[in-house]
N, C-alpha and C positions, 0 to 999 in steps of 0.2 A: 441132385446129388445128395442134398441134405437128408431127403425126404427117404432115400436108398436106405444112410446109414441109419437112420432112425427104423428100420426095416432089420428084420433077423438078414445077414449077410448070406450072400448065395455060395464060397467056398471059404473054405478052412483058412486059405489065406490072407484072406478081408477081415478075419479075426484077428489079426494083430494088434493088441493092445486096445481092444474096442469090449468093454462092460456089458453085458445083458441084464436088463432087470423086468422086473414085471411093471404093468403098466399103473399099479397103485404107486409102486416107487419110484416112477419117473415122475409122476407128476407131484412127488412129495419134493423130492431133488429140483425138479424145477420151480418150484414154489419157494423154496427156501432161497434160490437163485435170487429169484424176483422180488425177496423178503430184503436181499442182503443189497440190493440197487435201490431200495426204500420205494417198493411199491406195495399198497394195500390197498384194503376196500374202503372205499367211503360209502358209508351207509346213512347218511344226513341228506340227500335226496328223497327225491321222489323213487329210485331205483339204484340200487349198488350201483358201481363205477368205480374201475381202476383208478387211484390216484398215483402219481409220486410227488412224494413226501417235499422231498427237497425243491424243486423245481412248481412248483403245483400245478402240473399239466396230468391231464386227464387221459385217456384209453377206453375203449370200451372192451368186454370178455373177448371178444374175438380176434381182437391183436394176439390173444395170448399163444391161438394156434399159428400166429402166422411167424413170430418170431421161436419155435419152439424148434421146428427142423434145426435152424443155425445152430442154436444152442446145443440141441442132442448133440451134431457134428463135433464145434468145438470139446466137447465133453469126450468128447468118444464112447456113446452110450448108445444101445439098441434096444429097443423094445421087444418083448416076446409076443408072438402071434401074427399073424399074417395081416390081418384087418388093422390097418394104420389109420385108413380116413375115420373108420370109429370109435378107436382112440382118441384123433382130432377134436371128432364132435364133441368126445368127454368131455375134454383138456380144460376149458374154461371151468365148467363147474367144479371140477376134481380144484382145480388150482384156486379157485375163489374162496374153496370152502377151507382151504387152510392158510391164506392169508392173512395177516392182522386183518381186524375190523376195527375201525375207526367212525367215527361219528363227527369229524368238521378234522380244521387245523389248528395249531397254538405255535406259539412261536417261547421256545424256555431253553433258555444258553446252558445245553447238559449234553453231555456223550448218549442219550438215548433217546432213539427214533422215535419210537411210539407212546407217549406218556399218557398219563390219567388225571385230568384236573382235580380242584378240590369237592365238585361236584360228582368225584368218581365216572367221570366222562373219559372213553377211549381215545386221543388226537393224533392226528400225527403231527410231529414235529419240526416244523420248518427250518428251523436252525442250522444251519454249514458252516462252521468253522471255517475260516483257512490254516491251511495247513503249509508252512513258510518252508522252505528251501534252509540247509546250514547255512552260519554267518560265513560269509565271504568280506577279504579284506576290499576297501574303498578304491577307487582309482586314485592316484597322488593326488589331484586337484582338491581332493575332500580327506585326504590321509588324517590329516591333522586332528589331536586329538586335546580334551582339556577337561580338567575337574568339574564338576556338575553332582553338589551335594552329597559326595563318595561317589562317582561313577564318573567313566571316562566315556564321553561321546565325542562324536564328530564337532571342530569348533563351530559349523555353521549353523549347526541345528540349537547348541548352547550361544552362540549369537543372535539367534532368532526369539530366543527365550526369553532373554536379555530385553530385546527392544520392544516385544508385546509384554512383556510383562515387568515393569523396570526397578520395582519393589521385590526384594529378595523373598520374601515371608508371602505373598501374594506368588511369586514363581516358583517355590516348593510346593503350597497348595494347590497349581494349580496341576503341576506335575504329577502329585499324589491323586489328583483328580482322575487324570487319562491315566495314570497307573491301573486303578482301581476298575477302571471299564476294562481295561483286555484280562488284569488275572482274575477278578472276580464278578462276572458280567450278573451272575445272582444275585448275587447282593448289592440293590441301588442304592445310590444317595440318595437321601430326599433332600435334593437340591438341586437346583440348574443353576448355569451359567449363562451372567449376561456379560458381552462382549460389546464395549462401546470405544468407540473410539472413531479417527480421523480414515476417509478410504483410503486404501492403499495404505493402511499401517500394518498391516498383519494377521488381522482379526481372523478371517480365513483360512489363513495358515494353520492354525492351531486345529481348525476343521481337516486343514489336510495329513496333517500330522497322525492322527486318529485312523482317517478312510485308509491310508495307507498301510497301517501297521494290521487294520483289520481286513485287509484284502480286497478293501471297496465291497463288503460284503455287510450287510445289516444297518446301514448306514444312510439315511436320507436327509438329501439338502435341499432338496426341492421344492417340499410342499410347504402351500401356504397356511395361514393363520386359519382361515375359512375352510380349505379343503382338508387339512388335518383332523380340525374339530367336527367335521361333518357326522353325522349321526351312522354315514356306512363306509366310514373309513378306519382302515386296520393299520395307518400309519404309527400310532404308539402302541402298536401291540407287533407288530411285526419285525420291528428292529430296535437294535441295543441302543445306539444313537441318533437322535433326529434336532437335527438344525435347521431352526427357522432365520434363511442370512439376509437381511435388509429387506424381508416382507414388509408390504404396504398391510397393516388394519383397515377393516373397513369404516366407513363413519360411523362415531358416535358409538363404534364396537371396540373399543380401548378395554372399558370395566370387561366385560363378559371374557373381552380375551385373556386378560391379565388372569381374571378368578378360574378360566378352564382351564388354564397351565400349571395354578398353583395345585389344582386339583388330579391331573394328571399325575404332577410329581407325590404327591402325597399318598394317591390310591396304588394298592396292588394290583387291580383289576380294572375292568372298563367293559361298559357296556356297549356291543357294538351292534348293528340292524345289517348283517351280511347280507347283499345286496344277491337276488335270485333265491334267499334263504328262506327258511318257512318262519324262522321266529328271530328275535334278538337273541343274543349269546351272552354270555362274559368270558371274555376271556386277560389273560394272566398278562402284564403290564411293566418290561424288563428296559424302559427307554429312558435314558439318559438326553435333558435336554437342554439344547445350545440355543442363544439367540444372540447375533453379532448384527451391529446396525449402529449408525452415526446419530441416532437421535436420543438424545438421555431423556428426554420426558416421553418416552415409548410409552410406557406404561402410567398407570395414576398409583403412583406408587404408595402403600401402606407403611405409617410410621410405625409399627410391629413387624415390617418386612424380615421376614426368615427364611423363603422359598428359596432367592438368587444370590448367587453367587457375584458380586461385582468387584470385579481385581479395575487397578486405575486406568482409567482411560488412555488407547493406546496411542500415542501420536508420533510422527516420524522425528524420527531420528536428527536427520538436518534438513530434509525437506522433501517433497512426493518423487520429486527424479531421483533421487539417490537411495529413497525404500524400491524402487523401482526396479531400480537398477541390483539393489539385493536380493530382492524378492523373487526375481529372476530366475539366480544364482540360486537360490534355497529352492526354487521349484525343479530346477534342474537336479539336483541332488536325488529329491524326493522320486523323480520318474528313474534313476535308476535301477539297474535290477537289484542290486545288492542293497536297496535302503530298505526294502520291506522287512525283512530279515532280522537287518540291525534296528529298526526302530522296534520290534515285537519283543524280543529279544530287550531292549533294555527298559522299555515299559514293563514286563516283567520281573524284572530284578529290582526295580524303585522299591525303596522302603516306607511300607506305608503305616511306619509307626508313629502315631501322634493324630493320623489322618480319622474323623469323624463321618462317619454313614450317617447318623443319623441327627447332625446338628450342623447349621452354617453360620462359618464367622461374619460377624458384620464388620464391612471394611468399611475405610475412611470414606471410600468414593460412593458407596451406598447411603452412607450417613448423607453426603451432601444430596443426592437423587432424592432422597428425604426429603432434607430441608428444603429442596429447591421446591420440589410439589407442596411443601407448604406453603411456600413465601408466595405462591403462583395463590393457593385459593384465598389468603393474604387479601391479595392485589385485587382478586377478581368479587371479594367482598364487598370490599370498600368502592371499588367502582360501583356496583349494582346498588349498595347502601347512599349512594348520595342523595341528597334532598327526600330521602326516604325514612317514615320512622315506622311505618307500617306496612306488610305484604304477605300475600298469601304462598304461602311454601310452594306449590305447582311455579308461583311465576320463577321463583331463586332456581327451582328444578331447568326450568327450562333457559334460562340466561345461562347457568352451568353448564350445559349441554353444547350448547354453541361455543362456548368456551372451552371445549373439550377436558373441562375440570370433571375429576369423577373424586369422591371423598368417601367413606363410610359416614351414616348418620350420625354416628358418635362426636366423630372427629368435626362434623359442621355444625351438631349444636353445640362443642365445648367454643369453637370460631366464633360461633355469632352469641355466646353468653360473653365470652372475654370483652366483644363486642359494643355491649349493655343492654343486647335484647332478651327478649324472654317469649317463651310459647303460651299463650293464654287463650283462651275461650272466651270470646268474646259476642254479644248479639249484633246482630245487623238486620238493617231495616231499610226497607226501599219504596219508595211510590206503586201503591198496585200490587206488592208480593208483600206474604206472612214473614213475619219474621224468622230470622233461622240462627241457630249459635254452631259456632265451632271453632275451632283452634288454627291460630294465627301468628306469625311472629313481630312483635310490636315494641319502639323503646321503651325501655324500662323506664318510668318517673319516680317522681320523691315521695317514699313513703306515706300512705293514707292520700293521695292525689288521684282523681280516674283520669284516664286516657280521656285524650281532648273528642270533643265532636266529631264523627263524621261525616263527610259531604255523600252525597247522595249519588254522587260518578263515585267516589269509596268504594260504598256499600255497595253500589250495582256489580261493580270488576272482582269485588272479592266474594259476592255471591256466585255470577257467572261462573268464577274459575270454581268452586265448589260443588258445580253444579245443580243448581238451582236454578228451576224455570219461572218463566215470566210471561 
């Protein structure tokens, strides 16, 4: 039937309300069809290939004829000339050769499908908004409404706000925070959000809060610390916000992971090795990042720390059955139809004046996460320092390690000067091997005094770890 209409019609009366065009213009009309469904060429293969845009599934040219009868039909359009099957055969090239062309994807929170990097590269563009439904009023059980910084919200959601976040000035920033991701997804902070607190306080919720108002759309909780950072993963480049919730770090990958997230948040771009791809890419880097987890020495945290965001630690209210028992209550809200709407909707309206993109307050609970990884390398000093006045920097490397202390060098030789030792160059001599000099950290003594004798088990362990053979 389809294949008929796409056919000049055989009486006067099949003409009812049915277009004839020539066969250049149907396949410009059907092209534009297929433009307006966000399908292009991707030309970063080995060989063109239909993409769509939004979804990233693939097609090859010859779908193009098989869906194009339906489409004439619904159109009500016929083609001039008798020979339809070689029209058909056209169909693909005709229609390939007026579709965007593209060269890969990028993911950039803007109303236009097809963009151009700063490399003047052609992408399509991943991005899908949702697109919410009018505010509808609450069912009674959640009617209720209450002041929230000049706005009126549901009380359970400013309840909620309340008991993760129980410091006013910490619950306005963080509001300005998820403000700031739905009206302005352009322009990121450079800053994440660390979420520490007691399970079952709420830390999550503030995740849910977000996936909801964005439609569960650009949004991942999933991936881990390892599989994010992987060299062909497009998880900070493909979505607005990514939460890392109670991931486990691998061992002894505390430092690396801490410096790749500072570094994420900081860069505009990222290099990524797309997997079946012929080269690495960069592409454009619009992720806002959460990390919720019970453990505050997560990280080896930097006394210059500027990266995260750490509002106080969340803990229940009167105790885990009774967040429990709330939390419930506030997820049942959330799966309504009508919360998506209202929570878009008033994340929009926040006012985000006084709110900073490009600097993070240091809060009180950050300071202490500070202090406490000091007082932690402190501790783990002075144990390794006992009955010690001499040792070779690899063995302190490696006692750190195990102790999951990670520091900047700065920060452990002002420690161990405070201390009373000092880096010096020193010779060393051993039964059977040449002598060798190099730098060593040693107490410091009194003025115009040398450092006492060494024993010859000394000299051998601090050569050894130097590397010097024997």
């Amino acid at each position: 039937m389809a294949a008929q209409l796409a056919l000049a019609p055989k009486s006067p009366a099949s003409n009812t309300g049915i277009r004839t065009v020539s066969a250049s213009q149907a396949a410009q009309l059907y092209a534009r069809y297929k433009e307006s469904q966000s399908w292009c060429v991707d030309m970063s293969g080995n060989f063109p290939i239909l993409l769509h845009a939004l979804s990233n599934r693939t097609a090859t040219p010859q779908d193009l004829k098989l869906d194009f009868p339906q489409w004439a039909q619904s159109s009500k359009l016929r083609v001039e000339g008798t020979e339809f099957a070689k029209f058909l055969t056209s169909l693909p090239d005709r229609v390939m050769s007026i579709l965007p062309r593209v060269y890969g994807m990028g993911m950039r929170p803007c109303a236009q499908r097809f963009i151009v990097d700063d490399d003047g590269i052609a992408l399509a563009n991943t991005y899908n908004p949702v697109k919410h439904g009018p505010v509808m009023p609450l069912p009674a059980l959640y009617a209720e409404t209450v002041e929230l910084f000049g706005q009126n919200v549901p009380a359970i959601l400013e309840e909620m706000l309340v008991r993760v976040f129980p410091i006013a000035d910490e619950r306005k920033f963080m509001i300005q925070r998820l403000a700031a991701i739905i009206q302005t997804p352009m322009k990121r902070a450079k800053h994440g959000v660390f979420l520490c607190g007691q399970g079952g306080a709420g830390k999550s919720s503030v995740l849910d809060i977000l996936e909801v108002a964005l439609g569960r759309r650009h949004i991942d909780r999933s991936s881990s610390y390892a599989g994010a950072n992987d060299k062909h993963s497009e998880v900070y480049c493909n979505n607005i916000v990514v939460a890392h919730e109670d991931k486990a770090i691998g061992s002894n990958a505390e430092l690396y992971t801490y410096t790749n997230l500072k570094q994420v948040i900081d860069y505009g771009r990222r290099n990524v090795n797309i997997k079946h791809g012929q080269r690495a890419v960069m592409r454009e880097v619009y992720s806002n990042i959460f990390i919720t987890t019970n453990k505050p020495d997560l990280f080896p945290w930097d006394s210059n720390e500027r990266r995260f965001y750490a509002p106080q630690e969340a803990r229940h209210k009167v105790d885990e059955e009774e967040s429990k028992t709330f939390f419930t209550k506030f997820h049942d809200f959330l799966a309504l139809a009508e919360t998506p709407a209202i929570l878009h909707e008033w994340l929009m309206e926040v006012d985000l004046t006084g709110f900073t993109y490009g600097s993070c307050p240091r809060t009180a609970y950050m300071e202490s996460l500070i202090n406490d990884a000091g007082s932690m390398l402190d501790k783990h000093l002075e144990e390794f320092l006992e009955e010690r006045d001499i040792f070779h920097p690899l063995l302190l490397d490696d006692y750190l390690k195990t102790k999951k202390q990670h520091c900047k060098s700065d920060e452990l030789k002002s420690a161990l000067t405070a201390l009373g030792f000092e880096y010096q160059r020193m010779v060393f001599k051993c039964e059977g091997v040449k002598e060798a000099r190099f730098r060593v950290w040693r107490k410091k003594g009194p003025p115009g005094r040398h450092f006492r004798p060494l024993t010859n088990a000394e000299s051998r362990e601090m050569m050894t770890l130097e590397g010097c053979t024997f």
